[in-house]
N, C-alpha and C positions, 0 to 999 in steps of 0.2 A: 310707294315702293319700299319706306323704308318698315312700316307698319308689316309688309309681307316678309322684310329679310328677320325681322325679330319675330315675327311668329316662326319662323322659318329655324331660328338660332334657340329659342325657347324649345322646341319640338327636338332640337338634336340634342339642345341638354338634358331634357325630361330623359329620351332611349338613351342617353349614356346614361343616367343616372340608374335608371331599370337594368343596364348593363352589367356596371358595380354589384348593383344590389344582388344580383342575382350570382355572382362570382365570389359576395361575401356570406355564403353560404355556411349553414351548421353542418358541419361534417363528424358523424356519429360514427365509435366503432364500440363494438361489443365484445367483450372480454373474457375468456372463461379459464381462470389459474385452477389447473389440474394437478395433482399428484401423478406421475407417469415413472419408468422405468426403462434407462440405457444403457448400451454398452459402448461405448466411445472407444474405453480403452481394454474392452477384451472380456471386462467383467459387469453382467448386472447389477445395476444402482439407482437408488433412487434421486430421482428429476423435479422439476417443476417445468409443465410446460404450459404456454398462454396458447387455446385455439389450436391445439394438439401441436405445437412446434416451438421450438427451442433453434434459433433465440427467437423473441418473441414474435407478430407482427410488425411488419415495419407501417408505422402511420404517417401519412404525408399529408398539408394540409396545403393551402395558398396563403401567402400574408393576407389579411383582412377576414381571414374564415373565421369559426368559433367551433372550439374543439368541445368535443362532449361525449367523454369517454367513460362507456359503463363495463364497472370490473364485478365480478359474480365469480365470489370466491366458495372454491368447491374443495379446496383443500382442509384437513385437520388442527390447524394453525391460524393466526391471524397474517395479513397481508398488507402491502402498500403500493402505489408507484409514485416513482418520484421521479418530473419532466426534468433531465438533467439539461440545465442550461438557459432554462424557459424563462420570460418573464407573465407574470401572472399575477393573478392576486394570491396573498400568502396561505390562505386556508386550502389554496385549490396545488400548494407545493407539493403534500404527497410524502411529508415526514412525521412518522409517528409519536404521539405525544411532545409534537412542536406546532406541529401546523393543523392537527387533525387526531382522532381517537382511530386506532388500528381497523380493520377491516375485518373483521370476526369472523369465524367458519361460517358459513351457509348463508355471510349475506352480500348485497349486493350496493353499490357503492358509486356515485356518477361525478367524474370529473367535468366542471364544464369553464373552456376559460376564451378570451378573445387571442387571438394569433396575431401578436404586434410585432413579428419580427421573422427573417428568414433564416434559413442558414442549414446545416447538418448538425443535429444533435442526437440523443437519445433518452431514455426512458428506463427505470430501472428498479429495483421493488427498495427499498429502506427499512425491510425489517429483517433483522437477523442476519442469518448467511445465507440469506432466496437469492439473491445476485448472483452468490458462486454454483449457485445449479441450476440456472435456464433462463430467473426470471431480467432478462435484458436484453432489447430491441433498439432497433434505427426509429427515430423521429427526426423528419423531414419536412422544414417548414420551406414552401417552396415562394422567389420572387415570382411576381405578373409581370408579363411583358413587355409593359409601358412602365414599369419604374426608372427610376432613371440611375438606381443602382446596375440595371440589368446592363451585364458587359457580354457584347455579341465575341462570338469566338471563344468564350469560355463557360457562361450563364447557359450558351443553346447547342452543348457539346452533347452526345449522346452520355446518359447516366447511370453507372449504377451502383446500388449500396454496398459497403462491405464492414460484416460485424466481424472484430478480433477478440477472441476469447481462448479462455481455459479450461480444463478439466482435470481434477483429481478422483479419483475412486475411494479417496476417504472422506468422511464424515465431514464440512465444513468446523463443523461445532467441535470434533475431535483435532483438527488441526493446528486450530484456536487454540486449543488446551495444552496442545504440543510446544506449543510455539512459548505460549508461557510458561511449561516447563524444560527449558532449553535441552530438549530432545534434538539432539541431532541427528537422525534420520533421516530427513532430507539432506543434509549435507552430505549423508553414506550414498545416497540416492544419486544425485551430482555428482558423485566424484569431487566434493569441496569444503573436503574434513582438514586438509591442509596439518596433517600429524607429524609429527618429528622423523620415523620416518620419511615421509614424505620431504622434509624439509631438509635433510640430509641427502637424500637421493639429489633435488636437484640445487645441493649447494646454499641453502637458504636457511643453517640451521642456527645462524645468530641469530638471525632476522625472526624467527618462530620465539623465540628465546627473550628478545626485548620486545617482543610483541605481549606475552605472557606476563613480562617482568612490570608493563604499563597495564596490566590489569583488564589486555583486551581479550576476545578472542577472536577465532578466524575470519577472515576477510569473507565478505558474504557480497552479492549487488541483489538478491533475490532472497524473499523469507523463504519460500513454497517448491516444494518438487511437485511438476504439475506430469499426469503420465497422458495426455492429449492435449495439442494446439489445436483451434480449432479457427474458420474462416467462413463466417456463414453454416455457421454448426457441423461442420466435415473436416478432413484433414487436408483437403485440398477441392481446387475446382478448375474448371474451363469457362473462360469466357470469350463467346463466341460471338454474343451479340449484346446491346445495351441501349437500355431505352425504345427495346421494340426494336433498335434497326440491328441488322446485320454487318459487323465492324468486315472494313476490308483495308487490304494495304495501306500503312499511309495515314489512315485512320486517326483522330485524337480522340482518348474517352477520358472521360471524369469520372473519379472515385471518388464518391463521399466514404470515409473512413473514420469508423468509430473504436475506439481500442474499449471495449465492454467486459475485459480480464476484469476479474479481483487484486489482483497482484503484482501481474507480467506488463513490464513495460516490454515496447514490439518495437526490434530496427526493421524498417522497411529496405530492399535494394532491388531493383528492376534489371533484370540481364540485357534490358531492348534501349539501352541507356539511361539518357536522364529523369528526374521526376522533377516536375515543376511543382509546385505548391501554388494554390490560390487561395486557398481559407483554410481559418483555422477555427476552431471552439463556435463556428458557424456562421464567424466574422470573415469579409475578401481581404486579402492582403494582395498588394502590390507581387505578380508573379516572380519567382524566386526557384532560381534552376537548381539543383543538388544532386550527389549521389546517392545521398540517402541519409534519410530521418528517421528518430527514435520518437515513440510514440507512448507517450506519458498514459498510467491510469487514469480512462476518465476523457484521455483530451480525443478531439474529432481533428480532423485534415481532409480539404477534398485538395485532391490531386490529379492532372493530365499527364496521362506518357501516352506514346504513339505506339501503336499497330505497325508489330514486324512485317517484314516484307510476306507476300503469300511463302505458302508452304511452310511455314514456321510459329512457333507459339513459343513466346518469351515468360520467365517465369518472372513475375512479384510475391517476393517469400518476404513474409512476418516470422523473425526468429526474436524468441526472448530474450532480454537483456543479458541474462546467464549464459545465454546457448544451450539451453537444453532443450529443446524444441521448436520446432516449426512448421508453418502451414502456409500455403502457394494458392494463388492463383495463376494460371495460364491464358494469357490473354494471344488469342488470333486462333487460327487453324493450322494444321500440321504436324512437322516434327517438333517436337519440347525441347528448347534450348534454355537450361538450366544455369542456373546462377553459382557460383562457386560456396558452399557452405562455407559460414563466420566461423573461424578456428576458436578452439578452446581458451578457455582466459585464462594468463599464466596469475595465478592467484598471488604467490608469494610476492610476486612484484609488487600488485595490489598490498600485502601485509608491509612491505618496506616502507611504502608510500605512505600508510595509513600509523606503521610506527613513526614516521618523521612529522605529521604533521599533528602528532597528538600529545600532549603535554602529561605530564602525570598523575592530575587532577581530574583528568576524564575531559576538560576540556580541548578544543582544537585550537591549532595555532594556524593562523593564516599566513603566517614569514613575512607579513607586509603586500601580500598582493589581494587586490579587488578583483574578486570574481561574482561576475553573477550571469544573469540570460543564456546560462547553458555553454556558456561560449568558450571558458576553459575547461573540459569536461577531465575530469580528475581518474576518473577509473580508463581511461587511456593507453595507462602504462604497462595494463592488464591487455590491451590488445592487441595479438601477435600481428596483426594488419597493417598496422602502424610501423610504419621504421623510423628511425633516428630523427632523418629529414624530416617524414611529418610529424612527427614531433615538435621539432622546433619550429614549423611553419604553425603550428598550433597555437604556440606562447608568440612568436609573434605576430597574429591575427589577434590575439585576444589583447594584445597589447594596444597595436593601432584602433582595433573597437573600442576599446575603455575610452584613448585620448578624444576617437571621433563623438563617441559620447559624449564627452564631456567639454567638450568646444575646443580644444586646442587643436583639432586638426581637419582638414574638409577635404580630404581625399578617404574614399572607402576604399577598404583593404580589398586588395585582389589575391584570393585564393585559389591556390593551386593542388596538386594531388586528389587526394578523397573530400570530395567538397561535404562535410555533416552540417544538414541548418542547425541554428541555433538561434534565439527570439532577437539577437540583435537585428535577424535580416529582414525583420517580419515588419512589414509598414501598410497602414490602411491607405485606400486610394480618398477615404474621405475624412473630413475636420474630426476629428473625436474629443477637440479640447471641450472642456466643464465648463460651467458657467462662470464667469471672473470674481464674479459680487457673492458667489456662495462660502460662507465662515469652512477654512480647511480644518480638519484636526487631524494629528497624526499619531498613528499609534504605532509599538515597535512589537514584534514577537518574535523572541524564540524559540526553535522548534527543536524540542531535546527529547532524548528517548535510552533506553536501556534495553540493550538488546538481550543478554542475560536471562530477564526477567521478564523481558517484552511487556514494557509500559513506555508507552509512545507518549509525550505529552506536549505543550507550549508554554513555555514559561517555568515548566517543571511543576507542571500545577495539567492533570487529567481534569476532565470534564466537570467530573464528579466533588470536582475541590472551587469549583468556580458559579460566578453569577452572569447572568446573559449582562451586557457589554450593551448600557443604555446610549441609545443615536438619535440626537432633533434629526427628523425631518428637513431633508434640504441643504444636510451637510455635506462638505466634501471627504470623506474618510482618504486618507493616504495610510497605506499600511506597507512600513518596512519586514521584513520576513530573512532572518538569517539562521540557517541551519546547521545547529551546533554538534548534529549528530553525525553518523558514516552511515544512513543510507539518505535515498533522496525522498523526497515528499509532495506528491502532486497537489497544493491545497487547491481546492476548489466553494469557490459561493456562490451560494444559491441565489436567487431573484435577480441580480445583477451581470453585466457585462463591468468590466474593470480592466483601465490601461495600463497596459504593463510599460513602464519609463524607460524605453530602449535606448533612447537621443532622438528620437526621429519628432521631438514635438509636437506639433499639433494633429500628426499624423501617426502616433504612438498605438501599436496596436491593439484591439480589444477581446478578451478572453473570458474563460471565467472560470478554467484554471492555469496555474502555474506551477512548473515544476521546478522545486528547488533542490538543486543538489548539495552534495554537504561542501558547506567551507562558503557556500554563497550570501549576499546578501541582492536582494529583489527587492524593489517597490513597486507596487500598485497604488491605482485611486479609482473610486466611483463615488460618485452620485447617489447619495443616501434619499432617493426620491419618492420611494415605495414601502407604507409601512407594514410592520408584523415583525415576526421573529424569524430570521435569517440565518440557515446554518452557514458553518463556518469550515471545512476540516478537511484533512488528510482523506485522499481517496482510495488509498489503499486499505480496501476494507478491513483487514487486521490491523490496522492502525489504527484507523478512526474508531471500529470498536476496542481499541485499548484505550484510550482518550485524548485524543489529538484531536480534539474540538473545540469552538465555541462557536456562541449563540450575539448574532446583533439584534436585538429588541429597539427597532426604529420606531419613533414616534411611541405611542400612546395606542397599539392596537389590542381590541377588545375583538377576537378571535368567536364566532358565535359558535364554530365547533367543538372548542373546549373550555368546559363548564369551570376547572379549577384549574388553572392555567399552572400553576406554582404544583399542585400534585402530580399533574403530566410530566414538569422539566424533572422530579425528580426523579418520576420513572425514565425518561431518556438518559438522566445521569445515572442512573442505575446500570443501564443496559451498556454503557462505555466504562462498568469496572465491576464487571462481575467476578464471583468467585472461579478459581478453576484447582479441579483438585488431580494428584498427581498419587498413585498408590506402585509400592514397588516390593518386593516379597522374594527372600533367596532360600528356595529349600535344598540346604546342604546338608552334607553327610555327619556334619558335626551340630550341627543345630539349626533353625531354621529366623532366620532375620529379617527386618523391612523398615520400611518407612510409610508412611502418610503423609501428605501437604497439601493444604487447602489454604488460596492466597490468594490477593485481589494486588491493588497496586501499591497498597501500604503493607497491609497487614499481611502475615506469615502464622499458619497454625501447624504445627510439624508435630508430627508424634513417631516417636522411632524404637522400635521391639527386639527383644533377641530370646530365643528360646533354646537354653543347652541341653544337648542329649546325653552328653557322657562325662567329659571334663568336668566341665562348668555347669553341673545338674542343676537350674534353676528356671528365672525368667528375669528380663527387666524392661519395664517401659521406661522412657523421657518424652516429656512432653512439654513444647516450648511455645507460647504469646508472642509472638513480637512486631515490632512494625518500623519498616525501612526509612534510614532519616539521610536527607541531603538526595542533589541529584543524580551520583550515580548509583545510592543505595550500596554504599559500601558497608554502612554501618547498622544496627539493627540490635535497639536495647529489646529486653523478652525479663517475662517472669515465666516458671517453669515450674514441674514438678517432678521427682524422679522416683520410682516405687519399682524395689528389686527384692529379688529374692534367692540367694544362690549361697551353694553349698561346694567351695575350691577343695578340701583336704588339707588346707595349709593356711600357714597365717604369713606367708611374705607380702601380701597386699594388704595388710592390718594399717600401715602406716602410708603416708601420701609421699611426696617432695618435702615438703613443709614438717613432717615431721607428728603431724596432725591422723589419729583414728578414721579414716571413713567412712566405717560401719556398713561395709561396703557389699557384705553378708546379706543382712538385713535391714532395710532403709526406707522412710517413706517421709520424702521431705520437698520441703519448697525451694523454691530459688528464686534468684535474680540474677542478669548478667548482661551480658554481650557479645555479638558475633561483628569482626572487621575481617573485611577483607584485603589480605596484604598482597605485594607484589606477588606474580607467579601464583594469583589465582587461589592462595593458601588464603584458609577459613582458619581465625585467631578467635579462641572462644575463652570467654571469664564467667564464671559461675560461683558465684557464694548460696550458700545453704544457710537456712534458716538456725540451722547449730554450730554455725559459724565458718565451717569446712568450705574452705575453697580448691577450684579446680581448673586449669588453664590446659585447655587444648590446642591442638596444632591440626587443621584435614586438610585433605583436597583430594577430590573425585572428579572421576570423568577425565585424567591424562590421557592426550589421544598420542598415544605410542604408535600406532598403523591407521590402517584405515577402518577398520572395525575394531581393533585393542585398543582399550582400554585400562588403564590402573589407578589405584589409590593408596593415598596412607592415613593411620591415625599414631597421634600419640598425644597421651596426657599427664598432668601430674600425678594422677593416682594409678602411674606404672602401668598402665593398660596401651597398648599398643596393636597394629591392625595394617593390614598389607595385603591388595588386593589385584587380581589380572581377572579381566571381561572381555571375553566372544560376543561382537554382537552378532545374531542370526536376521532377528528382524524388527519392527520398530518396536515388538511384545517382548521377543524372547532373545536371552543370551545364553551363555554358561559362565562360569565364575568358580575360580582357584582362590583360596584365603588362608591367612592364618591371622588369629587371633589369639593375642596371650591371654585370655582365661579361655575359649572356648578349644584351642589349638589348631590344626589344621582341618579344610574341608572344600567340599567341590560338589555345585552340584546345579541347578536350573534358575534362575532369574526370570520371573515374569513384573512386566511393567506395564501400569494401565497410563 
C-alpha cells in the first residue's frame, strides 16, 4: 500500500513539475524601431514608432518565463532599450556604452534575460532623446497563481495598462539646446515669465526684486512646454472594459500606471472618489486610500477605483505638475462626469517662498526643519486648492510623520481634507530587511544644479568629471540623497529594487525610484548582490543628459559586450556634457550686431560682432575662453581677444576712465579677465589688455519687464554705453529698439537660433 501511495505521490510530482516547466516558458517578441510621422498636436513630426505604435508594445511575461526580445533597427541612427526596473544580468540592461555597444542602423539585436520578479514596470530606449518621441512601453511582469505573494481581491481584479506621456512639436535635441541657453520660451508658453509687470499687477513687486537681488530667477516646477498630454498615445480614452471583461456597476479595476513623460510629473484625481494604491515601482504595498497622487518621472503605481453607478462614466485625468496639460480616461458607460480642472499655480507665492528659503550663496536654508518622503511638499503654497486650514494640517501631518518616524510617537497621523500620498504611507505586506551580517557602507550625495545654465549635477561634479563609484559585491550601499537645488529629481537605479527608510522597518518599502524634492533629505539601501556597472541618475531626461549621473561598478565585471570598457564610459561621459551652441543676429537700421556661444558645463566660448552703417563706420569682434568656477557658476575667469576697426569722426573716446588711450579706432589685442555675476543678475566684467589697457564693465540682458518685453543695459570704462527694449514674437524672432553711443540709435529684426 504504501509502495503504491509513493508511486502515486512521485507521478503527481513528476505532472507538476512538467506543469512549471511548461509555464516557465521562453516568451519571444519581435521588434521593429521605425522612423514614422505625427500630428498629436495639429502639426507633422517626426516619430519613433516600435511595430507601427507609439507608445511601444506592451510585454507581459509570467515570473519564471525568460524574456527574449529581438529589436531590428530600421531607423537612421543607432538605438537601445533599457528594461526600466528589471533585474537581470548587467550586459542584457540595455545602456549604451555601459552595459552594451549601441544598436547601429540596419542591425538587429536580441535581448535575452530570466523573469525573477513581478510587478508593473516599463521599457524605454537610452540613447539620446528616442524616449521623448515614442520610443516607451508597459512591461508587465505578471505573479502565478499559487504564489503566495498573490492577494485575492486585488492580484485577480480585472487589468488594464495605462502609459502617461508627452509630446512637443519641437526638436527634442533643440530643446536641450534651449534649455541650456536659458531661453525662456516656454515660460512665454506657460504663462510663467513671472515679469515685473506681472509682479506689480498682483502686488508681488518686492518679492520679484529680492528674488533678482539673490541672483535667482523665476519660480519654475517644469523645464518644458509640452503642446500634447498624452494617455495611451491620445488625449483621452473610454474605458469600458478590462482584462477582457465587461466593467459593470460596482465594479473594482486595476490600473497599472506608468508615467513614460521625459519631463512631466502627472497629479492623478478620479471624480468616482477614492484611489487606493497597491504598488508602487512594481513592488505591493500595503492598500492606502488618497485623493490623489503625483506621479514622479519614471515611477509606476497600480491603483483600484470603483466603477460609477450605470449610466455614468467618471473621469481619471493626469494633469502635469505645471498645469499646462491634461489627459483622461473615462472609466464605465454613459454620461462623462468630469473632475473639476487643478487651477493655475499662483507663481509669486512659489517666488516668496523660494526667496525665504534661499541664502545668498545659491545655497538653501532648511530653517531647521527635516523634510523628506514627499510629505512636506513645498510648492504648496503655489496651490490655489489649498487654503489656510490645509495648510497647516500639512505641517502638522508632516510633523507627527517625522516623530512617528523616528520612534517618539505610535500613533499615525489621521488626515483630513485633500488626502495627497506621500512615501511615508507606503509599507510592504512582506519582510524587506537586508541581510544583518552584510558590511553597510554609506554614501551621501548632493543633488545640485543651475538652472541658468542648465547643468544639473551631484556633488557639483556632471558626469563627465567623475569615476564609476567602485562596490564589493555583498555590500549593503545606504545612500543619503539631499537636494540642494529648487527643482525636484526623480533618481532612479538600475538592476536593483532599494528601501526607501520611511519608519515602517522591516516593512520599509521597495522602489527603484525616488523622488526627491528640494530642501529634502531621503535615504535608501540595497543589496549590492549583482555585478556590472549600474547606472545611477536623475530621470528627467534633460537632466540626466546634463550630468546628473553616476555609475556603480559592483564587483570585478568583465562585460563580454564591451571590448574597452574605460573607451565606452568616456563616450557615455561624453554624451552627459555635450557642447550646445546658441547664435543670435540684430539686423538694425544703424548696424547690424550678434553673438555666438558654444558651451558645455564648464566651458564658455562666446564671440560677439557689431557691424556700423553710418555713425560708427566700422566693424568689431570680441571673442572670449572661459570656464565656470564654483557651484553656481557665478564666476568665470576667460582669455580673449578683441579686433576692431572703426572710424567715430572725433577723438572724445581717445581716452578711457583711467585716463589711459584705447586705441579704440584701431586694435587687435589679447586679454585676460573675468565675468561675476552680482545681485540683480548684473554681469561685472574686468578685462586687461596685453598694452596694459583695462576695461570694467557693467550688463544685464534679458530684464523681463512684461510678458514678452524685454530690456537691457551696458556700460563701460571706455565710455561706451548701450540700452535696449525686445518684442519677443516667437522663440526665433523678436524686434529690437537700441541706442548705442558709438553706433547711435536703431530698430530693427532679431533672429535667434
Amino acid at each position: 500500500m504504501k509502495s503504491v501511495f509513493s508511486n502515486k505521490l512521485l507521478t503527481f510530482l513528476a505532472l507538476l513539475g512538467f506543469h512549471e516547466s511548461l509555464a516557465q516558458e521562453v516568451v519571444r517578441y519581435e521588434l521593429y524601431v521605425k522612423d514614422t510621422v505625427v500630428a498629436y498636436a495639429g502639426k507633422p513630426k517626426r516619430a519613433i514608432a516600435v511595430n507601427g505604435q507609439i507608445p511601444m508594445p506592451t510585454l507581459t511575461f509570467t515570473e519564471g518565463d525568460t524574456a527574449e526580445i529581438v529589436v531590428h533597427n530600421l531607423l537612421k541612427e543607432s538605438t537601445s532599450l533599457h528594461w526600466h526596473g528589471v533585474f537581470l544580468p548587467n550586459k542584457e540592461d540595455g545602456v549604451p556604452f555601459l552595459t552594451q555597444e549601441p544598436i547601429e542602423p540596419g542591425a538587429t539585436y536580441t535581448y535575452r534575460f530570466p523573469v525573477k520578479q513581478h510587478g508593473t514596470h516599463w521599457y524605454h530606449s537610452h540613447s539620446g532623446m528616442q524616449e521623448q518621441i515614442g520610443m516607451y512601453g508597459s512591461f508587465i511582469m505578471q505573479k502565478k497563481s499559487s504564489d503566495r505573494a498573490f492577494r485575492k481581491g486585488i492580484d485577480d481584479l480585472p487589468t488594464e495598462t495605462v502609459m502617461l506621456s508627452e509630446w512637443t512639436n519641437l526638436d527634442p535635441d533643440n530643446v536641450h539646446r534651449m534649455l541650456h541657453n536659458a531661453n525662456d520660451w516656454a515660460s512665454i508658453r506657460k504663462g510663467a515669465v513671472q515679469s515685473y509687470a506681472e509682479a506689480i499687477k498682483e502686488g508681488h513687486f518686492k518679492t520679484k526684486v529680492v528674488n533678482e537681488w539673490k541672483r535667482m530667477h523665476a519660480m519654475d516646477v517644469s523645464d518644458v512646454y509640452y503642446d500634447r498630454i498624452l494617455v495611451n498615445g491620445s488625449a483621452g480614452t473610454t474605458l469600458k472594459s478590462a482584462g477582457g471583461k465587461p466593467l459593470k456597476a460596482g465594479d473594482k479595476v486595476r490600473l497599472r500606471i506608468s508615467n513614460g513623460g521625459a519631463s512631466s510629473y502627472f497629479w492623478l484625481r478620479y471624480a468616482g472618489g477614492k484611489i487606493t494604491v497597491v504598488a508602487n515601482d512594481g513592488n505591493d504595498v500595503e492598500p492606502v486610500e488618497v485623493d490623489r497622487l503625483i506621479v514622479a518621472v519614471s515611477e509606476t503605481y497600480d491603483i483600484v477605483v470603483t466603477v460609477p453607478e450605470n449610466g455614468k462614466s467618471f473621469e481619471l485625468m493626469a494633469t502635469t505638475e505645471d498645469r499646462t496639460g491634461s489627459a483622461s480616461i473615462f472609466i464605465g458607460e454613459g454620461q462623462k462626469q468630469n473632475i473639476e480642472p487643478l487651477p493655475r499655480l499662483r507663481y509669486f507665492e512659489g517666488m516668496k517662498m523660494m526667496n525665504d528659503m534661499m541664502k545668498m550663496n545659491g545655497d538653501l536654508d532648511d530653517m531647521g526643519m527635516e523634510m523628506s518622503l514627499n510629505r512636506m511638499d513645498m510648492n504648496a503654497v503655489m496651490y490655489p486648492e489649498m487654503t489656510d486650514e490645509a495648510m497647516k494640517e500639512q505641517h502638522e501631518m508632516h510633523h507627527m510623520e517625522s516623530e512617528n518616524s523616528s520612534g517618539h510617537s505610535h500613533h499615525a497621523p489621521k488626515p483630513a481634507g485633500i488626502v495627497t500620498l506621500n512615501y511615508a504611507m507606503l509599507k510592504s505586506p512582506h519582510n524587506t530587511a537586508l541581510p544583518a551580517g552584510a558590511p553597510v557602507r554609506e554614501l551621501k550625495f548632493i543633488l545640485t544644479g543651475n538652472m541658468n545654465r542648465y547643468v544639473w549635477s551631484m556633488d557639483n561634479r556632471v558626469l563627465a568629471e567623475t569615476d564609476k563609484l567602485p562596490v564589493r559585491k555583498g555590500e549593503i550601499l545606504r545612500i543619503i540623497l539631499y537636494n540642494n537645488s529648487m527643482m525636484r529629481h526623480p533618481m532612479h537605479l538600475h538592476g536593483f529594487d532599494f528601501r526607501v527608510l520611511n519608519g515602517h522597518g522591516d516593512h520599509a518599502p521597495l522602489k527603484n525610484v525616488i523622488d526627491v524634492m528640494p530642501m529634502e533629505t531621503d535615504t535608501i539601501e540595497f543589496l549590492a548582490d549583482t555585478e556590472g556597472d549600474w547606472f545611477f541618475h536623475c530621470h528627467i531626461l534633460y537632466h540626466m543628459m546634463s550630468g546628473m549621473n553616476r555609475v556603480f561598478a559592483v564587483g570585478d565585471y568583465e562585460n563580454p559586450l564591451l571590448h574597452d570598457k574605460r573607451k565606452a564610459y568616456r563616450m557615455l561621459q561624453h554624451e552627459s556634457n555635450m557642447p550646445h551652441l546658441m547664435i543670435e543676429n540684430d539686423f538694425a537700421s544703424n548696424g547690424n550686431d550678434g553673438m555666438a556661444m558654444l558651451q558645455n558645463a564648464r566651458w564658455s566660448l562666446n564671440t560677439e560682432w557689431r557691424l556700423g552703417y553710418h555713425r560708427a563706420h566700422g566693424y568689431e569682434i570680441e571673442t572670449h575662453l572661459g570656464r565656470y568656477i564654483g557651484k553656481m557658476q557665478w564666476f568665470m575667469p576667460f582669455i580673449g581677444f578683441d579686433w576692431r576697426y572703426r572710424k567715430t569722426g572725433t577723438d572724445k573716446h581717445d581716452q578711457n576712465l583711467f585716463g589711459r588711450r584705447n586705441g579704440k579706432d584701431s586694435r587687435r589685442l589679447f586679454s585676460a579677465g573675468f565675468v561675476y555675476t552680482l545681485p540683480m543678475l548684473v554681469d561685472f566684467q574686468a578685462e586687461v589688455y596685453h598694452d596694459g589697457s583695462l576695461r570694467l564693465q557693467l550688463r544685464r540682458e534679458d530684464i523681463p519687464l512684461a510678458k514678452r518685453l524685454r530690456a537691457g543695459f551696458m556700460v563701460n570704462s571706455d565710455k561706451e554705453y548701450m540700452m535696449d527694449l525686445r518684442y519677443i514674437f516667437t522663440r526665433n524672432i523678436g524686434i529690437r529698439a537700441h541706442y548705442d553711443s558709438d553706433m547711435g540709435f536703431g530698430a530693427g529684426v532679431v533672429l535667434t537660433y
